[in-house]
Every structure is written in structure tokens, then in C-alpha cells.
Phi, psi and omega in degrees: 000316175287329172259021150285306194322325178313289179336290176339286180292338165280344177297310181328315191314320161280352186289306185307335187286289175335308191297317182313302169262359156251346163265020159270307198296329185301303184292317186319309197286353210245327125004252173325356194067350165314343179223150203257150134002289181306323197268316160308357194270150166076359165304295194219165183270119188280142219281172231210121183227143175270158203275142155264187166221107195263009161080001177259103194270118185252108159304134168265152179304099162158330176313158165182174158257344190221165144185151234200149164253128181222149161300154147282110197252345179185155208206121170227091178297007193261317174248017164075027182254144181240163179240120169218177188237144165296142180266354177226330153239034167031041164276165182243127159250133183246127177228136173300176162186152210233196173270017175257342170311130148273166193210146178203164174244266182267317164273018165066012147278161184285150208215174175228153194298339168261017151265349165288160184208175187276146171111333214289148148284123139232157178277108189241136154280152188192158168266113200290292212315287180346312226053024178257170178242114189279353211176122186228125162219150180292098196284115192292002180254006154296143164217124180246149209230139178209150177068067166264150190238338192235119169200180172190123167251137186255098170272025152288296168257023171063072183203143171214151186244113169226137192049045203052016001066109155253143180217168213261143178261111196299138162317303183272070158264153207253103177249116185266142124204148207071009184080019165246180189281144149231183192238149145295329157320332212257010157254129204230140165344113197119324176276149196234149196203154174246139189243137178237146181202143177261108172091222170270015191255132134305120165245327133210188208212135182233152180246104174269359168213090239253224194192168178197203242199115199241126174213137209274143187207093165093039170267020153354311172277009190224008154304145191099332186303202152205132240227118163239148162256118173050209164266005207258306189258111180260109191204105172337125164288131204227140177305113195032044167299143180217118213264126170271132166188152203308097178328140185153184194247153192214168153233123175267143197233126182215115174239089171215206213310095174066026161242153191182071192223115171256146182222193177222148211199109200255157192236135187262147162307096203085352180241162161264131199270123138245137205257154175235142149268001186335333176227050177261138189258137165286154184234185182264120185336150170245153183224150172241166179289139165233123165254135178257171181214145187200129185235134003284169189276325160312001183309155109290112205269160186206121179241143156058055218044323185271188191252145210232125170299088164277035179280339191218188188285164202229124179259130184228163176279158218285166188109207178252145175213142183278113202243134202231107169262153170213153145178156221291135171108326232225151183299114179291127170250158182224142182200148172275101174264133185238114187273151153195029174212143171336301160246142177204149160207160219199095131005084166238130182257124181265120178284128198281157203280125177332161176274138184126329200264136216258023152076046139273171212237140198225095166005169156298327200250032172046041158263165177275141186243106180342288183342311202227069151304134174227357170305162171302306195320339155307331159286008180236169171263164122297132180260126166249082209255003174190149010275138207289193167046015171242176207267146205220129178212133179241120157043037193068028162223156213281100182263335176174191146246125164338173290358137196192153199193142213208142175282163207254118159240122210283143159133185193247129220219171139251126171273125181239150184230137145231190216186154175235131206099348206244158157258137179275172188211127177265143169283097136286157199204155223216076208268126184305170206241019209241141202286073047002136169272146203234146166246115167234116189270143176237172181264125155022112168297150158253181224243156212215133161275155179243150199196140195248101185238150169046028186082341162287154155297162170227156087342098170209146156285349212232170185262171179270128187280102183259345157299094177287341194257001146249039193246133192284168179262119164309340209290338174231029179249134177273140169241187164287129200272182152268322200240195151317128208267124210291131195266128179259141194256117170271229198272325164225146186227113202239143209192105175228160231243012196223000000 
């Protein structure tokens, strides 16, 4: 028995040796770098470091701490940082983002940092201490209404009418345009603009096509005349008048006593164009015939304030003329006509007047016409008392320099205030119908760089966009006119009060 055992332990002897020289060869090799964490577990015991905290968190995508529904309010891609507002306490926050942000769009598909834009609503995740933003998605309870051209904002009652849709506009609404902060005042008729919002609330608004600023330079020969921009602006010439109108490439159309001269004239956003004619020539007028037809056959017709014999054709001269029908019992119309051709003729029908109705004169497009106003409201004024010493235009015509007052016409009108040296800045304002006088103050021009484009002067704060060919062309998009919308006459022209 003892001398197995003996037997035994000597069997033993290369096992022990073996175990023996591969755990000298383990530590040499686990030493050398030579054996990886893997290849060492159970080899040997794994060595133990003590930790710092270097304050750096590398996030895996999905992680946060936070999350929040927000506007997007301004994205400065140079340092990789957003700004956005709580959508229920209009506070402002700023969070960085990297390439582990996700971005997604409603549908959980993947989006890139350069399709969010200011206005967007989203639901975002972030690490708060960190400030970073772990997660952007387009918030599926958002709705955007984009490029609308017929809106009204009341910023009286926090209301606004869009797309036939009213809806309440949030105290912290998030207002854009160029990618900066704008004010809602500073959107005026004529701008196209995209709206984002949740439930029935507007939370913001980007202005995707803004107005800039048109002005006549030696144009003596063309008071009285008349001036189209494009479809967007229809307007009589008027002594240092300045034309609000809808950024774009335009054919300017200029008419009057033996002038018929079009030119093209591109409008920058926020700046001012002067186009100079100096070297438009009058010629000797041209006039076409107009036979008119009118039911009821008593109407009375009226161009340009007088009144005219429509028994036989009536020769006007070529161009715009203000043409006014009436007659007792019947809806008045007032319309804008552009004769240019030798024979024409024009079909006018009268809608017979409500019981009641007290023969106001009413238009084509059934608005009350500034021209024949019979309200009381008319007897008061409007007040422009600041910012004092600049030049003041109601609906483009020249009214003074501030402190300044205009007589009160109820309805929705623009106020443009310049200054030389300023950026000019336009208004809309929405003036009551109520027997008073109304006062309005506005905030400060600022100071403006100058620029030179296409041979116009340009005006500006902003730098000048001289690629013109990616500015759309207007000449055949209908906009919102300053009048009326003017009717051109061919060979038959129909003309009806309804």
C-alpha cells in the first residue's frame, strides 16, 4: 500500500512540472502583451485599475435622460449646435449634436440634420447635464400647412385665418425668415409663408417668400401713368411712390400719355430696387375702340371719373383705366380695364341690389372701394407718431415725414416707413371701422449696407443674392394686387356683378 502510494506520486511528477511551466510561460506572455483578456481568463487572475472620471460620457444612440416636444428655433451648423423652444413655456435651450444623433422624420425613417429647418416641431431626447441631443424626430402630433399665400393674422386676438381654417396663434410663437428671428408684424400681403402647429395652435411661422421694395427713378413723364409688376402689383404712378412687392424676377409694364414700355426688374428680399427710366420716350398716343353692352340698359358707365356715351364705341387711350358702372336698384361696380388693342368689347352685367342695401360701391372682387367710402370713419384719422423724421407710405403712396396723419380708411392696408441710410421696413395693420382716431408706433430703423446688383441700386442689410436665376420668375403668378384686379379686353370681354 505504501508503495503504491510512493508509486502514485511519482506518476504525478511531469503532471506537476507541466502545470508548473505553463503558468511561468502564461504570466511571461500575459507581461509581453502577447495574450489578449480572452486568451488569459482562467490562466491567470485579471489585474484590477483603479478608475478616474475624465467627465467625458461617450452615449449609445437611444440613450437620454430627458425629453421634451419643441420648436426648432435657429440650427448653427458650424458648431453643431440647436436652439429650441418648449412649446408650453416658450423657455429657449440650446443642445449640441454629433454623428450619433438620431434624426428621424414622422415615420421613424432616417432624416439628416440638413432637412430639419427653423419651425419644424419635434420630439427630442438629450442628456440635460451633458446638453447634448441624443434624438430628434419630427413630431407626429405637428401638422404644417407650407408655401400658403391667403392667411390673416389678428394679433389682437391672438387669431389667425388660414387655408379657410382658424386657428389661436401661442403668445411664444417661433417666427422665421432667412433662417433669423422675425416679428409678425414684418409679414405683410404678398408673402408666402409655411405654418406649423399642434391641435388648433400655431406655434410657428417661416416666411418662404418675403417683399422687398420697388422704386421709379426720373420718371416725370410717367405721373398719371401706370405701373404693373408682373400680376403681383397694379398701381397708378404717383409722385415718390414706393412699391411693396413680392420678391422675384418681374416684366415691369409702364404706361402712360404715348408711353407703352416694359422692362424686367429682379426684387430682392427686404431690399430696395430702383429701376431708372430716364430713358423712356413718349410717343404719340394710341386709342382703341370700346363697344360696351350692359344690362340693365340704363347703366351708366364712367372712365376714369367722367361718364361716357355708350351708344356708339368709346375711344380711350391705349393702357389702364378705371371703369365705374351703376345704375338704380343695382350692385355698383368698380373695375380696372387695360385697353391695347384697336377694337374691343365688353359685356357688363349688374347684380340687382339686396333690400336694404344702401348702394355702396363695390368692386369686382366685392371689397368697399377706398374711391367712393361713405362711412363716418372717415371723418378721423390715423397717427404715425414714431420713429419720428422718416418717410411714411400707405399702400405705396408717399403720405409725409413722421410724426404724420392720413385720413381713416377701415380695412387692411401696409405701412412702409424708410429713412436713407435705414433698412426700410414694411407693416400690415388691420385699421377699424370704429369713429376715432387711431395711433401707431413702430420700432426704430436700423442701419442698412449698400449694394449694387444688375445695373439697380439695391438697399440693404443682408448681402446680395446676384444669381438672379434662382429667383423665380412672377410675371405669371397671380398674387395679391394693391387695386384691383384689372381686366385686359380682347375682341369680347364679359364683365358681371356676381
Amino acid at each position: 500500500m505504501r508503495k503504491g502510494f510512493f508509486k502514485g506520486v511519482g506518476r504525478s511528477k511531469p503532471v506537476i512540472f507541466v502545470v508548473a511551466v505553463l503558468s511561468i510561460l502564461t504570466a511571461g506572455l500575459a507581461v509581453a502583451g502577447l495574450l489578449s483578456t480572452s486568451d488569459s481568463k482562467g490562466l491567470a487572475h485579471e489585474a484590477t485599475y483603479e478608475r478616474y472620471d475624465s467627465g467625458f460620457v461617450i452615449a449609445q444612440p437611444g440613450s437620454y435622460d430627458s425629453v421634451d416636444t419643441a420648436v426648432v428655433k435657429e440650427i448653427d451648423a458650424d458648431k453643431s449646435r440647436i436652439t429650441f423652444m418648449n412649446i408650453e413655456t416658450g423657455r429657449y435651450y440650446t443642445l449640441d449634436y454629433d454623428g450619433t444623433t438620431v434624426i428621424q422624420d414622422k415615420h421613424s425613417g432616417g432624416m439628416s440634420m440638413a432637412q430639419i429647418h427653423n419651425g419644424d416641431i419635434v420630439d427630442v431626447t438629450f442628456l440635460r447635464n451633458k446638453k447634448r441631443l441624443t434624438g430628434m424626430k419630427l413630431s407626429e402630433s405637428a401638422w404644417i400647412l407650407e408655401e400658403v399665400e391667403k392667411y390673416s393674422f389678428d394679433l389682437l386676438s391672438k387669431n389667425a385665418e388660414i387655408g379657410g381654417g382658424t386657428y389661436s396663434l401661442r403668445n411664444n410663437l417661433v417666427i422665421s425668415s432667412e433662417g433669423r428671428d422675425a416679428q409678425l408684424e414684418d409679414i405683410i400681403r404678398g408673402d408666402v409663408v409655411s405654418v406649423s402647429g399642434i391641435g388648433n395652435s400655431v406655434y410657428s411661422v417661416v416666411v418662404e417668400e418675403g417683399h422687398g421694395y420697388l422704386r421709379l427713378s426720373n420718371d416725370e413723364y410717367l405721373k398719371g401713368g401706370w405701373i404693373e409688376v408682373g400680376q403681383s402689383v397694379i398701381q397708378q404712378i404717383t409722385e415718390d411712390m414706393l412699391l411693396v412687392v413680392p420678391e422675384g424676377t418681374y416684366h415691369v409694364h409702364l404706361t402712360a400719355g404715348g408711353i407703352d414700355e416694359t422692362r424686367q426688374v429682379t426684387v430682392y428680399r427686404n431690399q430696395e430696387s430702383v429701376l431708372d427710366v430716364s430713358d423712356v420716350k413718349a410717343e404719340e398716343p394710341k386709342t382703341g375702340k370700346i363697344l360696351f353692352a350692359v344690362t340693365p340698359s340704363d347703366t351708366v358707365i364712367s372712365i376714369d371719373g367722367k361718364e361716357v356715351d355708350i351708344s356708339s364705341p368709346v375711344e380711350i387711350e391705349y393702357g389702364i383705366h378705371q371703369m365705374v358702372a351703376k345704375a338704380e336698384g343695382y350692385e355698383t361696380i368698380t373695375q380696372y380695364i387695360k385697353v391695347s388693342q384697336e377694337l374691343a368689347s365688353i359685356s357688363i352685367s349688374l347684380e340687382e341690389a339686396l333690400d336694404g342695401d344702401d348702394g355702396a360701391q363695390t368692386d369686382y372682387n366685392g371689397s368697399v372701394s377706398g374711391n367712393e367710402l361713405n362711412s363716418a370713419a372717415s371723418a378721423y384719422k390715423v397717427y404715425i407718431d414714431s420713429p419720428s423724421d422718416v418717410e411714411v407710405y400707405v399702400d405705396g403712396i408717399y403720405i409725409g415725414m413722421s410724426p404724420v396723419s392720413f385720413k381713416k380708411d377701415p380695412g387692411t392696408h401696409t405701412i412702409t416707413l424708410r429713412k436713407q441710410g435705414y433698412v426700410t421696413k414694411s407693416y400690415t395693420v388691420q385699421i377699424d371701422d370704429e369713429e376715432k382716431d387711431v395711433t401707431y408706433s413702430f420700432t426704430d430703423l436700423v442701419k442698412e449696407s449698400i449694394n449694387t446688383i444688375s445695373g439697380n441700386t439695391v438697399s440693404s442689410n443682408n448681402t446680395a443674392k446676384n444669381d438672379s436665376s434662382k429667383k423665380k420668375d412672377k410675371n405669371d403668378k397671380t398674387a395679391n394686387s394693391s387695386t384691383s384686379t384689372t381686366i385686359e379686353l380682347d375682341s369680347s370681354t364679359t364683365v358681371s356683378g356676381n
